[in-house]
N, C-alpha and C positions, 0 to 999 in steps of 0.2 A: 417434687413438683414446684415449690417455692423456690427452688435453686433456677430451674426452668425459666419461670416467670421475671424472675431478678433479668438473669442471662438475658431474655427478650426485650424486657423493656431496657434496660443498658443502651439494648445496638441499636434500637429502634431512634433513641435519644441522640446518641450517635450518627444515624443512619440521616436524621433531620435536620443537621447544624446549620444554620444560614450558610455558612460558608460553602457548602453543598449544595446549596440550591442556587449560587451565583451560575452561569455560563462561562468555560474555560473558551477563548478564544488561543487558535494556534495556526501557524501559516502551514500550509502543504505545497511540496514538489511534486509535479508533473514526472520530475525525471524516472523514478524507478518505476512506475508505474508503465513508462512508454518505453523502458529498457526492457520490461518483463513481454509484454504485448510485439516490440518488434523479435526478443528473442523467440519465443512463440512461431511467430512468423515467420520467419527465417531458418527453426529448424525444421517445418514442415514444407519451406520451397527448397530447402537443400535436401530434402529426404525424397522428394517427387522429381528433382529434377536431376540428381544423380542416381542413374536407374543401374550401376556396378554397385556402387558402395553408400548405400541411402545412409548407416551409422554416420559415416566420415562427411557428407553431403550436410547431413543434419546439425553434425556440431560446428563445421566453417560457418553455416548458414543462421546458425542461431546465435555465433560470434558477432557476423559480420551484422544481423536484425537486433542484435542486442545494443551494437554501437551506434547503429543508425537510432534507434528508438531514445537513445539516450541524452544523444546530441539533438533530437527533434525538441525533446520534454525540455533541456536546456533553453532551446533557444525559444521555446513558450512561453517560460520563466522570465526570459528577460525582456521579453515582446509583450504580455501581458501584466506580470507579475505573479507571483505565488499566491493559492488561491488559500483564503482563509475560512477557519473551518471551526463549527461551534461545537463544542460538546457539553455534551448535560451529564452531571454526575447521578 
């Protein structure tokens, strides 16, 4: 039980370092996020709109919503800048 206690208060002491309780500030891209959303996109308008081969329809189309989506979040980036993002530990 005393081993227990040691082990908890340890991590606890640990767990509450000022350095821990600072805010990590770090930038985030647009891009993979709108490469995922137009791939998305793209393979369910290539699966609906090639009514022979929806598989084949779905992966040109999630190619072709992947590179649209990515070049969008690009040019976001550079129109507004990367959006900056807090985290708390």
């Amino acid at each position: 039980m005393k081993r227990i206690l040691t082990a908890l208060s340890f991590a606890t002491i640990i767990n509450f370092t000022p350095i821990d309780l600072m805010a990590q500030t770090t930038t985030k891209s647009r891009t993979g996020k709108n490469a995922l959303i137009g791939a998305g996109a793209g393979a369910v308008t290539g699966a609906v709109v090639s009514k022979k081969h929806r598989a084949k329809g779905a992966v040109i189309g999630g190619a072709i919503g992947a590179a649209g989506g990515y070049a969008w979040g690009k040019h976001k980036d550079k129109k507004k800048g990367r959006r900056i993002v807090t985290k708390h530990s």
